[in-house]
The first five atom37 places (N, CA, C, CB, O) and aatype in JSON, in Angstrom:
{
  "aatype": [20, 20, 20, 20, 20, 20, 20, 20, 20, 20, 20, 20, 20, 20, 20, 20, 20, 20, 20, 20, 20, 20, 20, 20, 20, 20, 20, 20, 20, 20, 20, 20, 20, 20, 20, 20, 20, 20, 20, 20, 20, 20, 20, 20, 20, 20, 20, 20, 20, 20, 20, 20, 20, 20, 20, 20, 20, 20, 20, 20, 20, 20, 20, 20, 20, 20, 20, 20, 20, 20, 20, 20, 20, 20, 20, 20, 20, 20, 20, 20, 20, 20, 20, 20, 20, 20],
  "atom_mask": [
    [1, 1, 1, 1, 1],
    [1, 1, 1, 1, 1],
    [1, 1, 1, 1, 1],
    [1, 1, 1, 1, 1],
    [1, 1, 1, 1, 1],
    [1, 1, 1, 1, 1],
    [1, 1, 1, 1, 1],
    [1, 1, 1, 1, 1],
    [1, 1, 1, 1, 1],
    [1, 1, 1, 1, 1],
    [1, 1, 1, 1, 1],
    [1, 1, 1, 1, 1],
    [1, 1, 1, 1, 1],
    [1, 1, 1, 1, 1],
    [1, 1, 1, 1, 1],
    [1, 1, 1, 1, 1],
    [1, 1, 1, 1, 1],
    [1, 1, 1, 1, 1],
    [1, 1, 1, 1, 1],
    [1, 1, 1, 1, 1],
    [1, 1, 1, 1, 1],
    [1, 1, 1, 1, 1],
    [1, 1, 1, 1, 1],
    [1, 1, 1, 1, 1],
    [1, 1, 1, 1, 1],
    [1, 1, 1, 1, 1],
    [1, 1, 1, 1, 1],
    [1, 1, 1, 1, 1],
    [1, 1, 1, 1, 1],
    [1, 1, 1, 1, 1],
    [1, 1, 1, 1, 1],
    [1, 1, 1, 1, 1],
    [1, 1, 1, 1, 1],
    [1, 1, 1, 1, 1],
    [1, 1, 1, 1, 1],
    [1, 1, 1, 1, 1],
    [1, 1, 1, 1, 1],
    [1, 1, 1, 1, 1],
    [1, 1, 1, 1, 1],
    [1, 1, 1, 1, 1],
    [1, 1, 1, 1, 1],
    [1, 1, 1, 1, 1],
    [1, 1, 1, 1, 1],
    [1, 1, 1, 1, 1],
    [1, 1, 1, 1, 1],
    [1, 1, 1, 1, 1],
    [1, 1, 1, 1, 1],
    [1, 1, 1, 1, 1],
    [1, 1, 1, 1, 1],
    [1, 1, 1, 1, 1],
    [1, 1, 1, 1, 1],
    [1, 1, 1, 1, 1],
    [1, 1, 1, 1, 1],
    [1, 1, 1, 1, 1],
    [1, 1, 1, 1, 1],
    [1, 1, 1, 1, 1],
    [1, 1, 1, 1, 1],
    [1, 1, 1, 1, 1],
    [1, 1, 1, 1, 1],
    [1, 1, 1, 1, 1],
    [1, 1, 1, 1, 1],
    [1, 1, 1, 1, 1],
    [1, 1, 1, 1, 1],
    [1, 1, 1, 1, 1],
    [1, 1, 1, 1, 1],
    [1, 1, 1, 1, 1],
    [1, 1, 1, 1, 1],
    [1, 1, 1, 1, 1],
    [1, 1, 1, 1, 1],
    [1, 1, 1, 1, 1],
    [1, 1, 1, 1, 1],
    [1, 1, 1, 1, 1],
    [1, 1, 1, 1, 1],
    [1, 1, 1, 1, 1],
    [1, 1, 1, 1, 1],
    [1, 1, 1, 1, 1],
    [1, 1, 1, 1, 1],
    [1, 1, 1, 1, 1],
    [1, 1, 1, 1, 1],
    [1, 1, 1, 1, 1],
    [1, 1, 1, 1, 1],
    [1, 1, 1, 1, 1],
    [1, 1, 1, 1, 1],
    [1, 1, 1, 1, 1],
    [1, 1, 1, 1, 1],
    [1, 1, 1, 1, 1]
  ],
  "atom_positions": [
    [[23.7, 10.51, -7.67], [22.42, 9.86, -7.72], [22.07, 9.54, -9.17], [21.33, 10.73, -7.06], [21.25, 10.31, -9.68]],
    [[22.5, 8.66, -9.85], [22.41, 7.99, -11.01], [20.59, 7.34, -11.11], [23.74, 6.74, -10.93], [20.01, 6.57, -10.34]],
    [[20.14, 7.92, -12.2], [18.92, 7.76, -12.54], [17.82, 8.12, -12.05], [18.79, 6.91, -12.63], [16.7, 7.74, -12.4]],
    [[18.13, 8.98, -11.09], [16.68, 9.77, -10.19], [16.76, 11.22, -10.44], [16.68, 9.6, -8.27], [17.81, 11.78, -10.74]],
    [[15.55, 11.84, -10.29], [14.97, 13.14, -10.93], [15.6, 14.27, -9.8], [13.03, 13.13, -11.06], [15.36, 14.24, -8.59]],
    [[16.36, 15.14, -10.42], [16.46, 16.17, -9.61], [15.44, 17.49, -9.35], [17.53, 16.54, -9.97], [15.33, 18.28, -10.29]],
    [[14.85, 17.71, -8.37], [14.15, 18.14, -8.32], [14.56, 19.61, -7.31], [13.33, 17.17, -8.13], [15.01, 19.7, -6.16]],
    [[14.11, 20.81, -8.5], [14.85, 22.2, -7.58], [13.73, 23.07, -7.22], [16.05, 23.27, -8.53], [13.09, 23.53, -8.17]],
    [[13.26, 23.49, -5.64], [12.57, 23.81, -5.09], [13.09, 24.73, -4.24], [12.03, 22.99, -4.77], [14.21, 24.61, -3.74]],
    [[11.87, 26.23, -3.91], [12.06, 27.06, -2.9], [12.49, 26.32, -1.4], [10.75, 27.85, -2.84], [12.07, 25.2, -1.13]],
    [[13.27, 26.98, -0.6], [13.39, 26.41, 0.58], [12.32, 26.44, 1.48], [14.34, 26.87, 1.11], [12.4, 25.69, 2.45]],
    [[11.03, 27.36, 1.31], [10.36, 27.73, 1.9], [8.71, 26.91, 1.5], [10.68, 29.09, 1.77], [7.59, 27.01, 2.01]],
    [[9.22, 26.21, 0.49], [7.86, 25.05, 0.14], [7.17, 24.51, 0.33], [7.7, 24.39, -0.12], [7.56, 23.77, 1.24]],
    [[6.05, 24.25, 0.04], [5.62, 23.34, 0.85], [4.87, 22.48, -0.48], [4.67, 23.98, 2.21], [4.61, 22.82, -1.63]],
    [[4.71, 21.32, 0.21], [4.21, 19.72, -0.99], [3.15, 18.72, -0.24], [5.9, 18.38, -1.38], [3.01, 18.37, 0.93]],
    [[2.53, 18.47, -1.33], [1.47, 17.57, -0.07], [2.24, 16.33, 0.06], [-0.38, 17.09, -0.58], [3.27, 16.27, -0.61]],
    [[1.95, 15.44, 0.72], [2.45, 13.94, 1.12], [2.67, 13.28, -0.3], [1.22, 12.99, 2.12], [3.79, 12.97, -0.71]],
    [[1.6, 13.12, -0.93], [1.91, 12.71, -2.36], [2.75, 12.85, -2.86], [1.38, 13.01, -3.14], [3.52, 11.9, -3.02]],
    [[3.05, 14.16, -3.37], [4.05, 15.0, -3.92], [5.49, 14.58, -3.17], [3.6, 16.61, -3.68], [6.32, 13.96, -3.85]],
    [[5.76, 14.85, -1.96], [6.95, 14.25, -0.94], [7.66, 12.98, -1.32], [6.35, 13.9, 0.5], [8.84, 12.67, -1.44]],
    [[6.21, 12.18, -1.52], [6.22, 10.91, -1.0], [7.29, 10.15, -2.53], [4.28, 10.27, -0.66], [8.25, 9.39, -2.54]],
    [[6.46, 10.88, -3.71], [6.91, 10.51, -5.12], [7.87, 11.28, -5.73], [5.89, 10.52, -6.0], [8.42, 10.83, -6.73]],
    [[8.2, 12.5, -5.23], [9.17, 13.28, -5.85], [10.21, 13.57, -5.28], [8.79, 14.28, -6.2], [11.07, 14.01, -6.05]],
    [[10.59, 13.48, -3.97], [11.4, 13.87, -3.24], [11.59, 12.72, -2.32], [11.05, 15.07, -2.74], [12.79, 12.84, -2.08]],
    [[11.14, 11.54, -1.56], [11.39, 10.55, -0.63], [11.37, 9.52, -1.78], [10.32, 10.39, 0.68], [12.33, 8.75, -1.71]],
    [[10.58, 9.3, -2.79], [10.7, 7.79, -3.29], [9.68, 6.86, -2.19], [12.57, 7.21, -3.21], [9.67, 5.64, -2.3]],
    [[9.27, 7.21, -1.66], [7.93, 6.42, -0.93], [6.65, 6.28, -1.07], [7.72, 6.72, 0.05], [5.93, 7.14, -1.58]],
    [[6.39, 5.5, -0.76], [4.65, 5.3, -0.78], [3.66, 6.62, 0.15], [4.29, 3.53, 0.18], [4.08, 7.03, 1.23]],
    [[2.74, 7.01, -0.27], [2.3, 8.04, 0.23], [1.84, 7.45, 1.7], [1.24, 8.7, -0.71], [2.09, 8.31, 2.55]],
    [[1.26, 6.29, 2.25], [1.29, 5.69, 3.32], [2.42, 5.76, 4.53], [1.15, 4.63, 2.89], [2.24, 5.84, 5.75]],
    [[3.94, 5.68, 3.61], [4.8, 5.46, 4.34], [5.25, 6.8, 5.08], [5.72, 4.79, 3.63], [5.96, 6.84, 6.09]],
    [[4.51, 8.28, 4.15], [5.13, 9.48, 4.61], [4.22, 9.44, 5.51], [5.34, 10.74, 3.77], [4.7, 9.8, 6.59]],
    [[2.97, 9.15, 5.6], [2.44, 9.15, 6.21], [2.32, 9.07, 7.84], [2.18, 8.74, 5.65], [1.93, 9.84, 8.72]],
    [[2.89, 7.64, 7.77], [3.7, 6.83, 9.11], [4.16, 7.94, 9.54], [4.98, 5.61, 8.9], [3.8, 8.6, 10.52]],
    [[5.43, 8.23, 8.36], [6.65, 9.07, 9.03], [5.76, 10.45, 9.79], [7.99, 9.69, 7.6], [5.76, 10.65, 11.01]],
    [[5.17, 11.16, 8.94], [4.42, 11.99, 9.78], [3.51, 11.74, 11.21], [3.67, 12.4, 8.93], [3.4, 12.52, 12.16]],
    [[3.13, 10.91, 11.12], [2.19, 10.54, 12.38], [2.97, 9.95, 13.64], [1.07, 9.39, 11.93], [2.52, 9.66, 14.75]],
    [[4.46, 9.86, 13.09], [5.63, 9.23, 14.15], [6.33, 10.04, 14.5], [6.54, 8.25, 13.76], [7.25, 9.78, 15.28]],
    [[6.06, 11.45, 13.95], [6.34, 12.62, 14.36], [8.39, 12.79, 14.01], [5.66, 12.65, 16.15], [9.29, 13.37, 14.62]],
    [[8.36, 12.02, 12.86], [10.01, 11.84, 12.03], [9.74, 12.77, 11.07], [10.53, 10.18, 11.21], [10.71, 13.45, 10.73]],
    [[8.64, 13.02, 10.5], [8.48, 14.27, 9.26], [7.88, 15.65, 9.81], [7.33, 13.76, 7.95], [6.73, 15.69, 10.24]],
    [[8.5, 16.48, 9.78], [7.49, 17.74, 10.25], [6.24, 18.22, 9.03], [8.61, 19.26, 10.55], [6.42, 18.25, 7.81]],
    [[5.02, 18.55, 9.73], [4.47, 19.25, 8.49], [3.48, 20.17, 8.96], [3.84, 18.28, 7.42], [3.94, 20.35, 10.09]],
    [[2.27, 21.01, 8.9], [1.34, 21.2, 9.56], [0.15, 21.41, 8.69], [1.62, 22.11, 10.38], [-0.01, 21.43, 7.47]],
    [[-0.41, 21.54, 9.46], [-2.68, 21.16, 8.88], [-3.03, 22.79, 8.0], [-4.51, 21.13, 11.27], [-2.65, 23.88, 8.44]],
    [[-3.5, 22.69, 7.25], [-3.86, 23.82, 6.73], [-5.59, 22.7, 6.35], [-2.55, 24.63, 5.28], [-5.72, 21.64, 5.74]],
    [[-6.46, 23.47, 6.94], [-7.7, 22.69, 7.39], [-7.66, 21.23, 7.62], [-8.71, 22.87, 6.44], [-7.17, 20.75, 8.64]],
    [[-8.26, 20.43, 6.53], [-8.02, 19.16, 6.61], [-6.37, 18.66, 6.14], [-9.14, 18.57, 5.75], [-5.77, 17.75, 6.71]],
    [[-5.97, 19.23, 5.33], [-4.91, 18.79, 4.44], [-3.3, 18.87, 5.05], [-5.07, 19.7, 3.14], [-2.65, 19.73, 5.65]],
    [[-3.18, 18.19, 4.8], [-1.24, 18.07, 4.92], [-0.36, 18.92, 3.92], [-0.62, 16.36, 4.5], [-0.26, 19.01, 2.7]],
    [[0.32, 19.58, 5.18], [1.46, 20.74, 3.86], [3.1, 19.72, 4.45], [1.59, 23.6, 4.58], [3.19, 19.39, 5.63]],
    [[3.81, 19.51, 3.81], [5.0, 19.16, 4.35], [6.19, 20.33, 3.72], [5.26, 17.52, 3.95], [6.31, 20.16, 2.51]],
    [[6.85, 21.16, 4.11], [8.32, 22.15, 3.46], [9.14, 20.96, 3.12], [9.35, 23.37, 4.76], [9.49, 19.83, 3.46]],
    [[9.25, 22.12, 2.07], [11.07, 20.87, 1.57], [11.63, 20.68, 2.51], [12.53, 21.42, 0.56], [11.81, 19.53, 2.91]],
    [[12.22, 22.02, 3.31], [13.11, 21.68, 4.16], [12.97, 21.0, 5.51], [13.63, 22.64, 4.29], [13.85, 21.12, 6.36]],
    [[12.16, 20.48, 5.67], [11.53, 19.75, 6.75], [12.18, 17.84, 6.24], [9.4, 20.16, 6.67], [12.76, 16.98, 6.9]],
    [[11.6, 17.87, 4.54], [12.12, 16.49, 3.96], [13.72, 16.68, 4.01], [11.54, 16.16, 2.27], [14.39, 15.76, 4.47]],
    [[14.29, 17.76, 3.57], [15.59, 17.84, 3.45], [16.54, 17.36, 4.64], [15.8, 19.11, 3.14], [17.62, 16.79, 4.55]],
    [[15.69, 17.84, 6.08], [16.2, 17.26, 7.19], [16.06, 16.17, 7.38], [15.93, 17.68, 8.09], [16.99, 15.61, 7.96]],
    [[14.93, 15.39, 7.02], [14.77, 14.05, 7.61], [15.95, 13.18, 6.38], [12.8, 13.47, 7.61], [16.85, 12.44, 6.78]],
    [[15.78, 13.35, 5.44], [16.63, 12.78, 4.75], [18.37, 12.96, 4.9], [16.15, 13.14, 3.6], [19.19, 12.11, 4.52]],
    [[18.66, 14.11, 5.47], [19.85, 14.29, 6.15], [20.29, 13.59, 7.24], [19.89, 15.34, 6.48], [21.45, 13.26, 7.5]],
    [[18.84, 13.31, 8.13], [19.27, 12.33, 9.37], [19.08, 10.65, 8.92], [18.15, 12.71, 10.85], [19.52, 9.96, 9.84]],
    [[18.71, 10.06, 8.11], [17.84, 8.92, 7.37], [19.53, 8.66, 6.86], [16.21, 9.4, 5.99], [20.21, 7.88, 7.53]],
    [[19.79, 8.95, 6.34], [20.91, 8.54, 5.12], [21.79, 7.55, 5.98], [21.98, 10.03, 4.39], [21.85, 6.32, 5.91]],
    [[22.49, 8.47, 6.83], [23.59, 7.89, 8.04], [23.13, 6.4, 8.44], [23.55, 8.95, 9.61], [23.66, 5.31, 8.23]],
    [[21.57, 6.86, 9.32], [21.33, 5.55, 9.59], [21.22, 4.08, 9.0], [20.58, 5.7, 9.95], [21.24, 2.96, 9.5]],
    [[21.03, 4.8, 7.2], [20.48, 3.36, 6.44], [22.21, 2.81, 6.28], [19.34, 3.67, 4.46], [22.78, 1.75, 6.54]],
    [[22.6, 4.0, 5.78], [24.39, 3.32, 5.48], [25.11, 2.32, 6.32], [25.52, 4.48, 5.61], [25.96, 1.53, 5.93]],
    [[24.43, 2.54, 8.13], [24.92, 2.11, 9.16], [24.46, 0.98, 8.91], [24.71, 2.69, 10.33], [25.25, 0.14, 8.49]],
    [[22.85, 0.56, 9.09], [21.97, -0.32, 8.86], [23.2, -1.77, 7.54], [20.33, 0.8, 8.08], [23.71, -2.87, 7.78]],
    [[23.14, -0.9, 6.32], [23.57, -1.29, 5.3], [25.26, -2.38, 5.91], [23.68, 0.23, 4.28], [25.64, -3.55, 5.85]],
    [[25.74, -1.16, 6.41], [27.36, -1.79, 6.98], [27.26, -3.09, 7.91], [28.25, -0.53, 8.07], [28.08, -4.0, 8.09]],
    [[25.85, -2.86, 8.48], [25.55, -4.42, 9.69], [25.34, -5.48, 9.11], [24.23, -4.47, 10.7], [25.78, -6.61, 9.32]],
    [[24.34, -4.96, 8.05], [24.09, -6.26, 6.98], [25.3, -6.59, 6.34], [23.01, -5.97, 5.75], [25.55, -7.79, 6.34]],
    [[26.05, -5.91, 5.83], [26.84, -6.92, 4.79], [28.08, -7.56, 5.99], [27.72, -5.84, 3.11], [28.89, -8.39, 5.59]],
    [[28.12, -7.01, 7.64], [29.44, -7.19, 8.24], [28.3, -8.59, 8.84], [30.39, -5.68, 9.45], [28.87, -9.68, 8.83]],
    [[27.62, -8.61, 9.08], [26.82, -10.35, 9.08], [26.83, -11.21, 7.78], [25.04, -10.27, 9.37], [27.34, -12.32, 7.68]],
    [[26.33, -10.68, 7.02], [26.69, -11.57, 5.47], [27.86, -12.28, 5.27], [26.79, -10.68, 4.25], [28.0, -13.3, 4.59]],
    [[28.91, -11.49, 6.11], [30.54, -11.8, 5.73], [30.69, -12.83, 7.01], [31.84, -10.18, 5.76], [31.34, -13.86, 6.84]],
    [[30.16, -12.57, 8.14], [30.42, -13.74, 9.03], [29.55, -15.11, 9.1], [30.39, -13.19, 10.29], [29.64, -16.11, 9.8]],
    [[28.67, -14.7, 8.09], [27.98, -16.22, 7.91], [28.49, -17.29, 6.22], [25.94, -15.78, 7.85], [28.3, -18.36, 5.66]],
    [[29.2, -15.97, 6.11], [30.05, -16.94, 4.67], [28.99, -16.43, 3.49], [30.01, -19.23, 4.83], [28.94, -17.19, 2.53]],
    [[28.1, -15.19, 3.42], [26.97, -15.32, 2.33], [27.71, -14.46, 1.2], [25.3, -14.65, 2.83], [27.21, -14.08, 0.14]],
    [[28.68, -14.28, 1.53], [28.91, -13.28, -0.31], [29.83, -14.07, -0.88], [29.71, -11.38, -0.4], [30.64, -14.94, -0.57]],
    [[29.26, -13.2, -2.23], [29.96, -14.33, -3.8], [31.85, -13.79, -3.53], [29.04, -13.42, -6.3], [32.73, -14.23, -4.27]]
  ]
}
């Protein structure tokens, strides 16, 4: 991972959405948001507020990766049958 912050955390952590969203996903705090309310991020309520565990991000990003790579392989195996690469 060339040019992004490594970031070393208890397994047992917890981060608000913000924090998730900018330090560990690279997303918009909206988008963890989504992900939480789509029930793709685990987290739970401590009164009003959002706690998310690392290892809750650690999973989703474990299952996320595969799919984008897949995603990624469709796009460029269409790119190649419409003639679009240099």
């Amino acid at each position: 991972m060339r040019g992004e912050e490594l970031v070393a955390t208890p397994r047992a952590a917890e981060v608000t959405p913000t924090e998730a969203a900018v330090l560990l996903l690279g997303m918009s705090r909206p988008r963890v948001r989504k992900l939480m309310d789509r029930g793709l991020l685990e987290f739970r309520k401590v009164g009003t507020h959002h706690r998310v565990r690392v290892s809750s991000i650690r999973a989703f990003l474990d299952n996320e990766r595969p799919r984008r790579r897949e995603a990624l392989a469709d796009l460029a195996a269409v790119q190649n049958e419409l003639g679009l690469t240099e």
